[in-house]
N, C-alpha and C positions, 0 to 999 in steps of 0.2 A: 110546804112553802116557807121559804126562812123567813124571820121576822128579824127586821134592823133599827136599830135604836134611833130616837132622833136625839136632834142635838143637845135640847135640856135633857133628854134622860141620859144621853151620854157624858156630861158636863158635870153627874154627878157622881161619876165613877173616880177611883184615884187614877187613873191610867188619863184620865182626858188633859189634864194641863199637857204634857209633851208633845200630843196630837195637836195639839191645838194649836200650839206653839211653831207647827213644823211648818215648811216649804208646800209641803203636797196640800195642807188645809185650807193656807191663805190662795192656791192656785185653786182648788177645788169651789171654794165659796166664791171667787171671782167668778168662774164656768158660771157656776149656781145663780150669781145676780144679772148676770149676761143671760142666760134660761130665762128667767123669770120676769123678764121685760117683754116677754112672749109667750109665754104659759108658765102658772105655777110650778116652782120646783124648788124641792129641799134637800141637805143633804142630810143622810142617813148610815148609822157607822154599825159596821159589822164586829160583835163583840162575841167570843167563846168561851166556856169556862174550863181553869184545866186544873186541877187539883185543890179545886175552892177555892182559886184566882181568877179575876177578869182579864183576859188579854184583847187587846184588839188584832182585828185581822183587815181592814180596811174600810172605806169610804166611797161611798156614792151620790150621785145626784138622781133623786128620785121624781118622777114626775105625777103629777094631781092624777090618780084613774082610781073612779070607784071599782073598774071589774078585776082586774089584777094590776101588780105593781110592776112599773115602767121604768128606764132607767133610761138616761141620757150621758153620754161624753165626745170630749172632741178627743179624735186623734189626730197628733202631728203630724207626723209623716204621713197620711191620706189628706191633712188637710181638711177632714170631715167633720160631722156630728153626727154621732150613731144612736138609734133608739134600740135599747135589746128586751126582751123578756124573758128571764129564767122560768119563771111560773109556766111556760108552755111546754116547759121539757118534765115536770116536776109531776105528772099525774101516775095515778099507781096503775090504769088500766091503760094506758095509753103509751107506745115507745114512743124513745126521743125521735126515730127519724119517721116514726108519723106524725108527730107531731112537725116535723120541719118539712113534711110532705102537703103538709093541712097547709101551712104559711105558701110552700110554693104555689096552691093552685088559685091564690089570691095577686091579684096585681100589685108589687110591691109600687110605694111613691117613686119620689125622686132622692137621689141621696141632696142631704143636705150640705153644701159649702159653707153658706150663712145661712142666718136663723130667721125664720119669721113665723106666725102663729097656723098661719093654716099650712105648709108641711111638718108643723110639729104634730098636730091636729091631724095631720094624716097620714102621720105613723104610726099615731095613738089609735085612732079608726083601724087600721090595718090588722095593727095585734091584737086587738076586741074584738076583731071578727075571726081571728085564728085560733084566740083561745077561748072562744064562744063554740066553735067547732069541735074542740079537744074535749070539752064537758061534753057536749052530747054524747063524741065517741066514748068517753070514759064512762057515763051511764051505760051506756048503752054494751059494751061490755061486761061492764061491773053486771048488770042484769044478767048477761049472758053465762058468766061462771057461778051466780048463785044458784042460777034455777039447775047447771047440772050438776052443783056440791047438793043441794036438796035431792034430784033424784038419787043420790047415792045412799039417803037415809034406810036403814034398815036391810043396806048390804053391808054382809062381811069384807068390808074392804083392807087391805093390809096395806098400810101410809108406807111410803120412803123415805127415806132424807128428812126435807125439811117441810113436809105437809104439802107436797105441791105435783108431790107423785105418789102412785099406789097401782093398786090391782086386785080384780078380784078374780080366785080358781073357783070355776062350777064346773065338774062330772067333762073335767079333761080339756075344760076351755078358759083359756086365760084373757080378760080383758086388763088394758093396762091405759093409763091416761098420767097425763103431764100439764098442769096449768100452768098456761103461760101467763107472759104480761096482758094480752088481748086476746086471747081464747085458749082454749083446751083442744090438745090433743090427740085422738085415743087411738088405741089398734086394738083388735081380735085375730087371737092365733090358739094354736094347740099348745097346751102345756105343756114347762119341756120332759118332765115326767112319763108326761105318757108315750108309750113305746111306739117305737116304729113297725106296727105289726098288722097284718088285716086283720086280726082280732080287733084288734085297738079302732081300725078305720072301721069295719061292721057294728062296732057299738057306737062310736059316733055318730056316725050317722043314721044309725037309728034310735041318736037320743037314749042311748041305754050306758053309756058308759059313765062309770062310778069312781069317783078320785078314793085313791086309799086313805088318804088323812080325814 
């Protein structure tokens, strides 16, 4: 979940006098005081470092929520004010379009033309209940890929790539799996080793057959 600077601690950066100074800040904090005569809201500056330099990369209006951060802006040509949440796409067990699957099966508000406290309030409702849903599912998950990285303790397993695939050969049979974002997925098949022979299929199947390595 990114973390964005508020305004004092952006104000102590060398890059904040030009922002501050600009077009887009004195419109941005206007939004911001308009917001705020109907729910708290601050703006918040997105700041990167890139070779032991501060740069800014832009500016938001953040809205008061203890469960996750909230953001608001008007767009002109819709004519609107839109609440969005990045933090609902941002979970490690969790895809983004479940996550936007979680938001569809809740009743969205009203869009907003103008402002008043209870549809701001019931945007904010909205996305707390969606990403109240997205933790469950990311426990619950998350639970689900540890208990079968734990049954794997004390197999020979041979990792892929980037630890997120593997396989293990026993006596001619290959299991193979792949963790994803929200589960594991495995197969069992015959190793490609082992010959295409009734010899090969009469030891299999009677559990007798022995890998050469």
């Amino acid at each position: 979940m990114k973390n964005y600077l508020s305004l004092g601690e952006f104000k102590k950066l060398d890059i904040a006098n030009d922002v501050l100074s600009s077009t887009l800040f004195e419109s941005t904090e206007k939004l911001a005081k308009e917001v705020s005569e109907f729910y708290p809201a601050t703006i918040v500056f997105d700041v990167y470092e890139h070779e032991g330099k501060k740069h800014y990369n832009n500016m938001l209006i953040q809205l008061e929520n203890d469960l996750c951060p909230l953001y608001i802006w008007y767009y002109n040509y819709r004519k609107r004010y839109s609440v969005f949440c990045p933090a609902i796409s941002s979970f490690e067990n969790v895809e983004g379009s479940t996550a936007t699957r979680l938001l569809n099966e809740i009743d969205a508000p009203v869009t907003m033309g103008k402002l008043s406290t209870k549809k701001i309030t019931d945007w904010i409702n909205y996305y707390n209940l969606g990403y109240s849903k997205a933790v469950e599912l990311d426990k619950a998950n998350k639970a689900k890929k540890d208990a079968f990285l734990k049954s794997l303790e004390g197999e020979n397993v041979r990792w892929i790539k980037d630890g997120k695939n593997g396989e293990i050969v026993k006596n001619g049979i290959e299991f193979s799996f792949c963790i994803q974002t929200e589960y594991v997925t495995k197969k069992i098949q015959i190793y490609y080793e082992v010959p295409n022979s009734l010899e090969s299929f009469k030891a299999l199947s009677d559990n007798k057959y022995l890998s050469k390595k």
